[in-house]
TORGU-873578 format. One record per atom (N, C-alpha, C, O): residue in one letter; z, y, x. Coordinates in steps of 0.02 Angstrom, whole numbers, padded with zeros to 5 digits, always signed. Example, Ala and Ser with C-alpha at 12.3 -4.5 7.8 and 13.67 -1.06 7.14 Angstrom:
<rs>
A+00390-00284+00660;A+00390-00225+00615;A+00390-00165+00660;A+00423-00166+00712;S+00354-00112+00642;S+00357-00053+00684;S+00394+00002+00645;S+00402+00057+00670;
</rs>
This chain:
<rs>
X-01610+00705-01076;X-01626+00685-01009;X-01566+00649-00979;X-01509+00671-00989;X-01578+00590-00940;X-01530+00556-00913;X-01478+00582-00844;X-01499+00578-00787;X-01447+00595-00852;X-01428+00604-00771;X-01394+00540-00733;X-01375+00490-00763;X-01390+00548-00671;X-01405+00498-00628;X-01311+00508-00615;X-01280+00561-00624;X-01284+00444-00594;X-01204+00451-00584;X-01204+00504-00519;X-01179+00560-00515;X-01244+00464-00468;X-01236+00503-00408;X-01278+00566-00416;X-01323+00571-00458;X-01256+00630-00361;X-01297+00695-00375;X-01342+00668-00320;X-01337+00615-00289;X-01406+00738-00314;X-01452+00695-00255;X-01443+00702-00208;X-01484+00674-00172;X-01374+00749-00163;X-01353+00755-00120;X-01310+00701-00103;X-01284+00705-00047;X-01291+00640-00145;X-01273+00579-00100;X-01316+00502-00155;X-01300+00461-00197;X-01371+00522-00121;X-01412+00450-00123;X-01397+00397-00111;X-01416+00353-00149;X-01355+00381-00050;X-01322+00332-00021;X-01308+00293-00053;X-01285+00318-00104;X-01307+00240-00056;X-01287+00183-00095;X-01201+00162-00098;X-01175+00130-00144;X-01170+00185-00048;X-01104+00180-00036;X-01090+00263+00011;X-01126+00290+00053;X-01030+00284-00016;X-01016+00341+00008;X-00945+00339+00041;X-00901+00331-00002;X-00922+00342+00100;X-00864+00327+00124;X-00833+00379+00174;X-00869+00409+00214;X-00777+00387+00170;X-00723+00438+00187;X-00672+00407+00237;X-00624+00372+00222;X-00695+00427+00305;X-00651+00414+00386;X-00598+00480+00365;X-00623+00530+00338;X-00532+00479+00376;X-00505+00523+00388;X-00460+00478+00469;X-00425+00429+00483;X-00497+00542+00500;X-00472+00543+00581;X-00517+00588+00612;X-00554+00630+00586;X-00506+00565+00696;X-00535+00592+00729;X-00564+00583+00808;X-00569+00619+00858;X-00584+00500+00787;X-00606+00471+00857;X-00684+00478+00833;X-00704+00468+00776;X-00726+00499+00889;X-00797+00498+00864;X-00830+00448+00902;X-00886+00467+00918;X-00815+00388+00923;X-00834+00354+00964;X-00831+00295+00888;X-00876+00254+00881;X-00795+00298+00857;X-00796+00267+00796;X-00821+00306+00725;X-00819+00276+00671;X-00839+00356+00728;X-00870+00390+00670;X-00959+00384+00689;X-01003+00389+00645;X-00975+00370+00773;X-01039+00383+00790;X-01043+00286+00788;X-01104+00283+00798;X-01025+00224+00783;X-01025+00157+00792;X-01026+00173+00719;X-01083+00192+00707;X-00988+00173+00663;X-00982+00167+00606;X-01066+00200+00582;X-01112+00174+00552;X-01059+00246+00600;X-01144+00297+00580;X-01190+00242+00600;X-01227+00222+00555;X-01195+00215+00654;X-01255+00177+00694;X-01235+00104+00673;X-01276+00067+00699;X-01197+00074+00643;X-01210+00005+00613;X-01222+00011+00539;X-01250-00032+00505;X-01195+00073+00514;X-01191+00068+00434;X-01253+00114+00395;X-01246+00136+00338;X-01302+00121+00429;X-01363+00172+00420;X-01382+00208+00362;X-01384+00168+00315;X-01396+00262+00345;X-01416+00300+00301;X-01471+00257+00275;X-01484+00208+00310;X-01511+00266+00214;X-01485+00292+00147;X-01435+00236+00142;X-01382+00264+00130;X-01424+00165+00147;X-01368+00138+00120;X-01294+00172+00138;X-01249+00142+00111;X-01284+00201+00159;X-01194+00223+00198;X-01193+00288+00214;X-01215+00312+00267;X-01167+00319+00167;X-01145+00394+00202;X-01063+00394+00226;X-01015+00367+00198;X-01065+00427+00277;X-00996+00439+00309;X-00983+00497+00324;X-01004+00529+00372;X-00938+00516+00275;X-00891+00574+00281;X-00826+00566+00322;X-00786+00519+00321;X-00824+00632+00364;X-00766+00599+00416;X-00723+00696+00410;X-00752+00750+00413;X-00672+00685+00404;X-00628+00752+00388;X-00568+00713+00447;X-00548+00655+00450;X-00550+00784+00494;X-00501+00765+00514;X-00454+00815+00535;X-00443+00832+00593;X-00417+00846+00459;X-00370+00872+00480;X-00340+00852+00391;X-00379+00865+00346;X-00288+00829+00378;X-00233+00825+00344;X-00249+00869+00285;X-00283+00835+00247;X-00241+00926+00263;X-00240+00974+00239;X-00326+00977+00208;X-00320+01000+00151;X-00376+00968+00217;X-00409+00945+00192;X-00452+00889+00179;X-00509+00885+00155;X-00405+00838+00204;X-00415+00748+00190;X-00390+00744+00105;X-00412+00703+00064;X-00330+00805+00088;X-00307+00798+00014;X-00363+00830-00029;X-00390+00804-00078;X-00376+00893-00001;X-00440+00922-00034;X-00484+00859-00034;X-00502+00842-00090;X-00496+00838-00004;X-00574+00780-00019;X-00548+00718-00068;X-00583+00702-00116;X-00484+00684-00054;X-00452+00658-00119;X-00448+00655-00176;X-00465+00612-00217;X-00411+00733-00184;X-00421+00749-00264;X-00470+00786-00284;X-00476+00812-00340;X-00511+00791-00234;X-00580+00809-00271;X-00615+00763-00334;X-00588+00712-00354;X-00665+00782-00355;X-00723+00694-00399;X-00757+00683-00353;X-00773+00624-00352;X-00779+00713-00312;X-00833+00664-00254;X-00817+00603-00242;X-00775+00584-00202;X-00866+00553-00292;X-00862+00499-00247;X-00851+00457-00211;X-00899+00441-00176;X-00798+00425-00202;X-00776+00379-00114;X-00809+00302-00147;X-00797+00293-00206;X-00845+00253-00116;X-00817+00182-00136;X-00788+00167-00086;X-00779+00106-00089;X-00752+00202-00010;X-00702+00160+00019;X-00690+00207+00041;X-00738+00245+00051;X-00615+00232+00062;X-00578+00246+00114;X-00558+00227+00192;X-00521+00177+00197;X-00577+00260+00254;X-00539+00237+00316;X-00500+00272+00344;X-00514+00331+00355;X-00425+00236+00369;X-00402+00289+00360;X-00358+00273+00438;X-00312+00231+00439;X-00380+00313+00507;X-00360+00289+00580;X-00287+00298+00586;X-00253+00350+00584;X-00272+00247+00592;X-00178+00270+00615;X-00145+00286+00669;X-00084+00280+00679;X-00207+00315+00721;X-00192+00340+00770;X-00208+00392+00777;X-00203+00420+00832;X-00240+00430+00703;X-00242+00505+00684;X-00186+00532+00694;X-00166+00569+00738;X-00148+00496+00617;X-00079+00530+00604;X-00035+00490+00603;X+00021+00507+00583;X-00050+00417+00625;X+00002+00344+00609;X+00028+00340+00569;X-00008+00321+00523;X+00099+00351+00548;X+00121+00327+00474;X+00097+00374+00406;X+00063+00357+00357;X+00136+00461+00431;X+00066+00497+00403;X+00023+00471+00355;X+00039+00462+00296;X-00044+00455+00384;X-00090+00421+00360;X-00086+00377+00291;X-00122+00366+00242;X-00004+00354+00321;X-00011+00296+00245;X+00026+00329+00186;X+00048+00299+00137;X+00030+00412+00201;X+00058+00463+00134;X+00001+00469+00097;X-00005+00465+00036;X-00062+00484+00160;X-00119+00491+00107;X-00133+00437+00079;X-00144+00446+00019;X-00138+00388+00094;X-00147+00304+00063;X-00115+00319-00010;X-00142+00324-00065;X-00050+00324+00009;X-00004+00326-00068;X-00046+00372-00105;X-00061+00350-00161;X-00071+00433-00091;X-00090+00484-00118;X-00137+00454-00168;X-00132+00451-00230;X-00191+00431-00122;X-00279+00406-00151;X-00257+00351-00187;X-00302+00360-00227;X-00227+00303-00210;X-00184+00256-00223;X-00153+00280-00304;X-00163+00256-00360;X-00122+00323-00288;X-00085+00361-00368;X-00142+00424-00397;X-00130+00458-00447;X-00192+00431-00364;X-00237+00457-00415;X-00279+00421-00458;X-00310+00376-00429;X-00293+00427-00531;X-00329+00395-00571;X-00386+00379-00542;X-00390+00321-00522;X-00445+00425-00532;X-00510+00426-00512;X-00512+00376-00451;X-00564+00345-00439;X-00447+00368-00409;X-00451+00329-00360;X-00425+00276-00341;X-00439+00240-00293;X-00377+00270-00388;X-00340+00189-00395;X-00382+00133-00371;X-00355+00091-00336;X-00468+00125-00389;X-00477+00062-00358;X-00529+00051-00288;X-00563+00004-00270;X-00519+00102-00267;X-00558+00137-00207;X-00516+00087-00145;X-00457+00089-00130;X-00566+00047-00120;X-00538+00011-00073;X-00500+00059+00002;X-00524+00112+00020;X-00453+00035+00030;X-00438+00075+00080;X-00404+00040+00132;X-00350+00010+00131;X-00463+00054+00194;X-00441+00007+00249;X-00408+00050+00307;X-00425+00109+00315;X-00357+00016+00351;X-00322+00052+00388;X-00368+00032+00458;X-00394-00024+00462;X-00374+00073+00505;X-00391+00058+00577;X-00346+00083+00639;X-00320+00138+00648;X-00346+00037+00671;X-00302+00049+00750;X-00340+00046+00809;X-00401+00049+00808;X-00305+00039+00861;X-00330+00057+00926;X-00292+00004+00948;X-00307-00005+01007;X-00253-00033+00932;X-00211-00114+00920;X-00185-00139+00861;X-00176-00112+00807;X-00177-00177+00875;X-00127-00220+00809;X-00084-00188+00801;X-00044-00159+00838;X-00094-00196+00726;X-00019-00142+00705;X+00046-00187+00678;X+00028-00221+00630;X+00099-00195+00689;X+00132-00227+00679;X+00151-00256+00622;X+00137-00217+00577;X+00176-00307+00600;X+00171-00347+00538;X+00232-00304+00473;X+00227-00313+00413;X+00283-00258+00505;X+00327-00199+00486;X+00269-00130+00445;X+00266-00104+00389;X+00241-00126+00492;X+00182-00092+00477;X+00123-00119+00420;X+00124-00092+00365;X+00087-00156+00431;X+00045-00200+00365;X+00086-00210+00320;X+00057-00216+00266;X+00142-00215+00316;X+00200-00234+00242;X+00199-00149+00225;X+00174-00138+00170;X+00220-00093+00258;X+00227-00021+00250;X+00120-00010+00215;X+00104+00018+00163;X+00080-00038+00258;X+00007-00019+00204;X+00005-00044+00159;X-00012-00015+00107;X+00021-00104+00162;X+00016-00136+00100;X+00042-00110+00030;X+00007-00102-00019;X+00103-00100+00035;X+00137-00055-00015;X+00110+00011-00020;X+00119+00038-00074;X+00073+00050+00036;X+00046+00116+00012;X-00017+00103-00009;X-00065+00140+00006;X-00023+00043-00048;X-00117+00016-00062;X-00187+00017-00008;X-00245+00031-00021;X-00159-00002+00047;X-00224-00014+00097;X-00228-00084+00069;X-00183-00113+00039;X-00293-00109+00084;X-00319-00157+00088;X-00324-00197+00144;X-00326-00259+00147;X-00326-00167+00177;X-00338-00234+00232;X-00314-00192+00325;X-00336-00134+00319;X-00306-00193+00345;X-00313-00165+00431;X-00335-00208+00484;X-00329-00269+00495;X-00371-00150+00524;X-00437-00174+00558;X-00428-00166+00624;X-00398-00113+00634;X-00441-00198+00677;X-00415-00153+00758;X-00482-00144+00778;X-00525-00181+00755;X-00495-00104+00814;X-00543-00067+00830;X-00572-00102+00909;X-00531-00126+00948;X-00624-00101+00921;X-00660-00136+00965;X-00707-00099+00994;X-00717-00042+00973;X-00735-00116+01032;X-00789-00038+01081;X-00846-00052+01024;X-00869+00001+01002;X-00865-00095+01003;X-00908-00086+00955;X-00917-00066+00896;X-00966-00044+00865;X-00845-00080+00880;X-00813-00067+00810;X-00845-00117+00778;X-00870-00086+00731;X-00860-00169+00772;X-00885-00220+00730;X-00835-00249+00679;X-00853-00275+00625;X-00789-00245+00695;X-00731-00263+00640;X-00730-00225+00589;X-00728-00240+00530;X-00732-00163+00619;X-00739-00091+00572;X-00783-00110+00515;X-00759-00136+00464;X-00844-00099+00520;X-00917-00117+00504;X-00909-00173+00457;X-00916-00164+00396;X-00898-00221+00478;X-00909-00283+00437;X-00829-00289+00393;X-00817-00339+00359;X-00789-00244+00398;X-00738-00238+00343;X-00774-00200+00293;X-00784-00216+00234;X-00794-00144+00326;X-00843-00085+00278;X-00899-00113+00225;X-00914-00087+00171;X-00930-00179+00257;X-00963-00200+00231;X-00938-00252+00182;X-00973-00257+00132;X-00881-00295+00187;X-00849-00327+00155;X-00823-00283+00082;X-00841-00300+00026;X-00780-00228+00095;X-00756-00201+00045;X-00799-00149-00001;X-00779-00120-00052;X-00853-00145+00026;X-00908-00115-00006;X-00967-00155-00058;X-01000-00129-00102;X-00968-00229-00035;X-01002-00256-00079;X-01001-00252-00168;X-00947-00250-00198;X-01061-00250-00201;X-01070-00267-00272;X-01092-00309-00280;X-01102-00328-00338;
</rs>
């Protein structure tokens, strides 16, 4: 009998991991990126953002708010980054402004992909999500 990659508890076509804790952007991200295509997992405390890391569950993208834990944030980057299972797991940074060009050189090197500033709509969010999620 075949088994299926995904279990049936994530159908989703893309499965993605917010670590923070603005819900004004976990509830915009939910409402542009809709179930079954997009599940969003959102953990926001440190201590088990690593538990969900080095777990096997799944990620095809990482988000990761830098106004959670600001630089912080880009330890776990390094983290998801130097694990095998997760080396090519896209991982986008988000702000609440522009983050300084000191800063994008500091993600860059901890393997983010790209950083996003955040908007009442979060549409930037979204259509990065959607960018780095494509097959």
């Amino acid at each position: 009998m075949l088994v299926s990659a995904r279990s049936h508890a994530t159908e989703s076509e893309f499965r993605l991991l917010y670590l923070g804790n603005d819900l004004k952007l976990i509830a915009s991200v939910r409402k542009a990126l809709s179930e079954p295509d997009y599940r969003l997992v959102a953990c926001s405390d440190q201590e088990s953002a690593i538990l969900f890391l080095r777990s096997e569950i799944p990620y095809d993208l990482l988000l990761i708010d830098f106004d959670w834990q600001g630089k912080e944030g880009l330890k776990l980057a390094r983290l998801a980054h130097s694990l095998r299972h997760r080396k090519r797991m896209p991982i986008i940074l988000v702000a609440a402004t522009e983050v300084s060009s000191r800063v994008k050189a500091l993600a860059r090197k901890a393997g983010i992909n790209e950083c996003v500033t955040k908007t009442p709509d979060m549409g930037g969010v979204s259509e990065a999500t959607r960018r780095r999620t494509k097959r």
